[in-house]
C-alpha positions as CSV (number, residue, x, y, z in Angstrom):
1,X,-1.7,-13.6,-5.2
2,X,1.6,-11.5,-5.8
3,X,1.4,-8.2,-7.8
4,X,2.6,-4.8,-7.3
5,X,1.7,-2.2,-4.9
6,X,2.8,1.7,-4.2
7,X,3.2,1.8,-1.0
8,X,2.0,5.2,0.1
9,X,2.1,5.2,4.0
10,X,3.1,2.8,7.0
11,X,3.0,2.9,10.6
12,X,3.5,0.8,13.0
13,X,1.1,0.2,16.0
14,X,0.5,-1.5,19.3
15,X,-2.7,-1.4,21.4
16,X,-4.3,-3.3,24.7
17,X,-7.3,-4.3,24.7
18,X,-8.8,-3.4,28.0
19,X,-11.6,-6.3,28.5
20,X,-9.0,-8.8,27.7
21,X,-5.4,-7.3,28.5
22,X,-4.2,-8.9,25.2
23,X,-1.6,-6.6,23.2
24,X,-2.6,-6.4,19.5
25,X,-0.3,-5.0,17.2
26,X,0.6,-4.8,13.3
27,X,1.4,-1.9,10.7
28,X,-1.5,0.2,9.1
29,X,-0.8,1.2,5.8
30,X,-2.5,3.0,2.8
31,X,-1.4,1.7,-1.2
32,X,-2.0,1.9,-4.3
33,X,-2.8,-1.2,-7.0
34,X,-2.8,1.3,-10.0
35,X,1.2,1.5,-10.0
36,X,1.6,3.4,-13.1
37,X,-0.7,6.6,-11.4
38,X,-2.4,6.6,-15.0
39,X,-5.3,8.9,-14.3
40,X,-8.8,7.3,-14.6
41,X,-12.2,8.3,-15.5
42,X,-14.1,5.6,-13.4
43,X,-17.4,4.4,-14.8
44,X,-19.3,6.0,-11.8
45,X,-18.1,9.3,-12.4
46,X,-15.0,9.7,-9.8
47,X,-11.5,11.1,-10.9
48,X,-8.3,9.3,-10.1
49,X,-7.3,6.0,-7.7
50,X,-8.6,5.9,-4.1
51,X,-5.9,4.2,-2.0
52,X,-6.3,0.8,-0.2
53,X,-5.7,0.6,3.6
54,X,-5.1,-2.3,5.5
55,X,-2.9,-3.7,8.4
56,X,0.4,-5.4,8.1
57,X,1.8,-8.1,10.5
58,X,3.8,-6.3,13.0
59,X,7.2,-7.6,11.7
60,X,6.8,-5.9,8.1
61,X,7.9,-2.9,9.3
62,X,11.4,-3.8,9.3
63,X,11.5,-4.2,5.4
64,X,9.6,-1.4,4.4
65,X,12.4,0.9,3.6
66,X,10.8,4.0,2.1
67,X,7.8,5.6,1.5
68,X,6.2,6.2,-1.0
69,X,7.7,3.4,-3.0
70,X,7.1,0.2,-5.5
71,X,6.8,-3.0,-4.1
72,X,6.4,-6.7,-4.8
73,X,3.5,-7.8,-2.6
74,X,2.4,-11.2,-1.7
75,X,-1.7,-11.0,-0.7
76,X,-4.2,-13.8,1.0
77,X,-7.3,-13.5,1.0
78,X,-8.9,-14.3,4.0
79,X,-12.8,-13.6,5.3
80,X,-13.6,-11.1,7.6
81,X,-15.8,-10.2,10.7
82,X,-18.8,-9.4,8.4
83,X,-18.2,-12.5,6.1
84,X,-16.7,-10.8,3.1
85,X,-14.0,-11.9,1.5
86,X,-10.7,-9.3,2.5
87,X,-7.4,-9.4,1.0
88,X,-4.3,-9.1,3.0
89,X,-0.5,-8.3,2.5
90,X,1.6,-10.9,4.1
91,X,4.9,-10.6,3.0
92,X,6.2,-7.2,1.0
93,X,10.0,-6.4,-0.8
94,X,11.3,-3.2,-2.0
95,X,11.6,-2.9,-5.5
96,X,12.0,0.8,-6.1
97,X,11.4,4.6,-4.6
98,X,8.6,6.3,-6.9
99,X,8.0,10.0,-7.6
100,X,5.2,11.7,-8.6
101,X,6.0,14.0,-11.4
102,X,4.5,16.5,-14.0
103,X,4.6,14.9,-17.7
104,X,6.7,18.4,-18.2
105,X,9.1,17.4,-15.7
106,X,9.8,14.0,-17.3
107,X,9.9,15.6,-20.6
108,X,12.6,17.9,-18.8
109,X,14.9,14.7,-17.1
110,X,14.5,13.1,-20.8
111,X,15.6,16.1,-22.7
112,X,19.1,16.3,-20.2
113,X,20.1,13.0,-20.7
């Protein structure tokens, strides 16, 4: 599945596992699906979009170039520890930065050009 993300945060990180020595390692990352930030009034009562986190294959990190920012994200879905079905990025491109800006601030950078 490919569709759009904001990427919010990233960070790479490597840890040993001490029973087994193995290194594990990968990039944890927070996003957003809603790209357009249009605010929502969810049917259960909650305000707004709750980011996603998940962990990226270690050698993402290189093409992540900012943050926050739009990009073009390739998901699998795979099933997890507990059996339910968990989607994962494996394979991201920039697109664009993003901004988060007051509808009076756009109406401002409009207005000048």
């Amino acid at each position: 599945m490919n569709t759009q993300i904001i990427l919010l945060y990233a960070a790479q990180y490597q840890i040993v596992d001490e029973a087994t020595g193995e290194i594990k390692n990968g990039v944890t990352c927070n996003y957003y699906f809603n790209v357009n930030l249009a605010a929502e009034d969810n049917t259960n009562g909650s305000k707004g979009t709750r980011p996603a986190k998940g962990s990226l294959p270690y050698e993402l990190m290189k093409k992540i170039k900012k943050a926050p920012a739009l990009y073009d994200a390739r998901f699998e879905m795979n099933v997890g520890s507990d059996g339910k079905p968990v989607l994962k990025i494996m394979d991201l491109d920039f697109v664009d930065e993003v901004k988060i800006v007051t509808f009076e601030e756009l109406g401002e950078a409009c207005e000048a050009k």
